[in-house]
N, C-alpha and C positions, 0 to 999 in steps of 0.2 A: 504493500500500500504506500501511495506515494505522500510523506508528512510534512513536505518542504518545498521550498519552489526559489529557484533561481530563476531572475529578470533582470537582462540588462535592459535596460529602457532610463531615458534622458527624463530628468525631470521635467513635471508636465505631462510625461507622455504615457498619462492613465497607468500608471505600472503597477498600481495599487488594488487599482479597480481588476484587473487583467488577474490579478495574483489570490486577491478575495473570492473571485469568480470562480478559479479553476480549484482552487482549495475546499471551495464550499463555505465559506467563512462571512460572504457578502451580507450585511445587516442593514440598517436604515440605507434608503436614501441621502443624497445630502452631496453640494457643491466638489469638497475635496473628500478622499477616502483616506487618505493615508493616517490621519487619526484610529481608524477601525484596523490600519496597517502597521506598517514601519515605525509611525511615529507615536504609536498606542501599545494595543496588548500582542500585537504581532512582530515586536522589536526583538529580533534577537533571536535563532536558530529556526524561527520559523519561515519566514519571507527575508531572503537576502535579494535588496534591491540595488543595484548594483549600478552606477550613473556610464562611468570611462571603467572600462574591464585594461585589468590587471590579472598576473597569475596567479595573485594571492586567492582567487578563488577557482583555482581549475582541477583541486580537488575535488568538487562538486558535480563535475561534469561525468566524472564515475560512479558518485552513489545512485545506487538504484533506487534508494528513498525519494530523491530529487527531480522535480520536473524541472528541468531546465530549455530556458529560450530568449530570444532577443527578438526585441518590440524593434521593428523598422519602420523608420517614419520619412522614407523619402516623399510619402502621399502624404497633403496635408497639413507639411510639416509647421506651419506657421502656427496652426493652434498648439503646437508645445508650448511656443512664449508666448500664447496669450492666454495660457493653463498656468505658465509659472509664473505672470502676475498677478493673476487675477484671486489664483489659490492661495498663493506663498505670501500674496503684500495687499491689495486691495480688498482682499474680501478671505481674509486670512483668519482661522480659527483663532479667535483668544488664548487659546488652551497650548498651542503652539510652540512653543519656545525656540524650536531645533528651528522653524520656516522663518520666525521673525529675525533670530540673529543672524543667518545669513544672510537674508537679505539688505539686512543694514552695511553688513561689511563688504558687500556686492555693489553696493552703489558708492559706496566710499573708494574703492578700490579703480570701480570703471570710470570715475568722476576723474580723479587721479589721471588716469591713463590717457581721458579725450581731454584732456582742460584743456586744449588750447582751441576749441570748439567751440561756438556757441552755445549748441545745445551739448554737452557731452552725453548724458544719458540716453536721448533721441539716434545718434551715433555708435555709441556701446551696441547699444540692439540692431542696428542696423547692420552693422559686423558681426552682430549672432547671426541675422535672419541670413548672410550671403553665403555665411560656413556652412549654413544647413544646403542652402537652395545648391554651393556648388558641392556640397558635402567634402568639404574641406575641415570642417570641427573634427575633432577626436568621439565624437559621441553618432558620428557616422559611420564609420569603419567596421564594417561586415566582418564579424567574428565568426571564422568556419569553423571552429572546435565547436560552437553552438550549432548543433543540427538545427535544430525547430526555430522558427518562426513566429512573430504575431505582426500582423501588416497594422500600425497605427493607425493609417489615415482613413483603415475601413470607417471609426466610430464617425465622421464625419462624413460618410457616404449613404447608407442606409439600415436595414436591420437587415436586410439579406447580407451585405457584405460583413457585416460583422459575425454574425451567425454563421459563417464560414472560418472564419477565422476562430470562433470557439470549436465548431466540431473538428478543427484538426487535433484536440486536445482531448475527444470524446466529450465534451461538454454539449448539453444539449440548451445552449440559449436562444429563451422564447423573446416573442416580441413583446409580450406584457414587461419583461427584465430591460430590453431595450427602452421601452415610454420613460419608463420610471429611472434610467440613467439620464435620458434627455433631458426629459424635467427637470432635471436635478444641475442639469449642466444649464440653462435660461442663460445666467451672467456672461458665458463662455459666448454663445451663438451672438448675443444679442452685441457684445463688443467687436463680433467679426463683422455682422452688420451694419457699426457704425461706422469701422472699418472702412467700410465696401462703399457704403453710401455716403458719407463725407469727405470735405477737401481735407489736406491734410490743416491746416490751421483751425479748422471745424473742431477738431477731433480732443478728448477730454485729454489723453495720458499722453506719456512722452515714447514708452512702449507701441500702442496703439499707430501715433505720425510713423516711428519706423518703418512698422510693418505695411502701413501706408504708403512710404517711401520706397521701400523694397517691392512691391506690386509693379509700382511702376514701371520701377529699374528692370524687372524681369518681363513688362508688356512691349518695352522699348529695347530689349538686349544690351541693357547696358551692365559693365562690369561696376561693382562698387563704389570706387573713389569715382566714376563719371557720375552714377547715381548720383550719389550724394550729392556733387558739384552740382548739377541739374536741378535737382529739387528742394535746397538746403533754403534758398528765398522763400519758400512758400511757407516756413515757419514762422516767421517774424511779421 
């Protein structure tokens, strides 16, 4: 019987939800799960969620206790960062401690890095969303020691593609479990749709303009630093 589950998947990118599901463990509804996960009573031998793979865990890849798999988010992939603000800093559990203190020292750190930007933070992300789009980040790199699979960007397509993507694990997910994640995600859809449907200077967050920004750069074929150059006025 399998008691454990190994998941690389990039924060954001539902690893929790994916890991509660196939374990049987999924409980309430509700925006972020990793409270019912990683960062509640599933801390610790039970779900190793795993962000940049290292070999400190390729012992795992031989117990036969362990489901092991890596979440690919080449579909999609923009609702990871707008899953890791939205979960981790704007609409972030109280209860949280582990998503608050990174995040503070994440924006400290990339504010640092782009200061000589105007907007640094709008910029930071905008060098996340290029690493994903040309899979250049370290949290893209196709680990073949991992046989199996979870395609991320199904959850953002429909309940049949996701329902695929669970019965490779034998998991038989209904569409009543699908409603009731959607719902639960409202915050998530409803920021892509601001996304979608505003200019970027419309737009509430500084996460959000990027990923604004980054649409463009990729409607127009443009490499990054031309992105940016290109669209950097329309903030101000």
């Amino acid at each position: 019987m399998m008691n454990k589950i190994l998941i690389l998947s990039p924060a954001g990118g539902n690893g929790n939800y994916i890991a509660l599901v196939l374990m049987n463990l999924l409980g309430k509804s509700e925006l972020c799960y990793h409270m019912q996960g990683t960062h509640g009573p599933c801390k610790g031998g039970l779900i190793y969620h795993v962000h940049t793979w290292t070999s400190e865990k390729e012992y795992l890849l031989s117990d036969k206790d362990c489901i092991t798999l890596q979440n690919v988010f080449d579909e999609n992939f923009w609702f990871v960062i707008i899953n890791w603000w939205e979960k981790m800093y704007y609409n972030v559990d109280p209860n949280d401690r582990l998503a608050k203190g990174f995040i503070e020292d994440w924006l400290i750190t990339q504010t640092k890095i782009w200061s000589k930007y105007r907007h640094p933070i709008v910029r930071a992300v905008l060098h996340w969303f290029y690493g994903y789009f040309t899979k250049t980040h370290p949290e893209c790199k196709r680990i073949e020691k991992i046989k199996s699979t979870f395609n991320f960007g199904a959850f953002y397509n429909d309940y049949e593609a996701l329902a695929l993507e669970f019965e490779k694990f034998g998991i038989d997910y209904t569409e009543e479990m699908y409603k009731k994640w959607k719902s639960s995600q409202s915050v998530i859809f409803q920021s892509y749709n601001n996304i979608l449907n505003s200019d970027i200077k419309g737009l509430k967050f500084d996460y959000q303009k990027a990923i604004k920004i980054g649409f463009l750069g990729m409607e127009n074929n443009l490499n990054e630093e031309h992105c940016w150059e290109s669209f950097k006025k329309y903030l101000d």
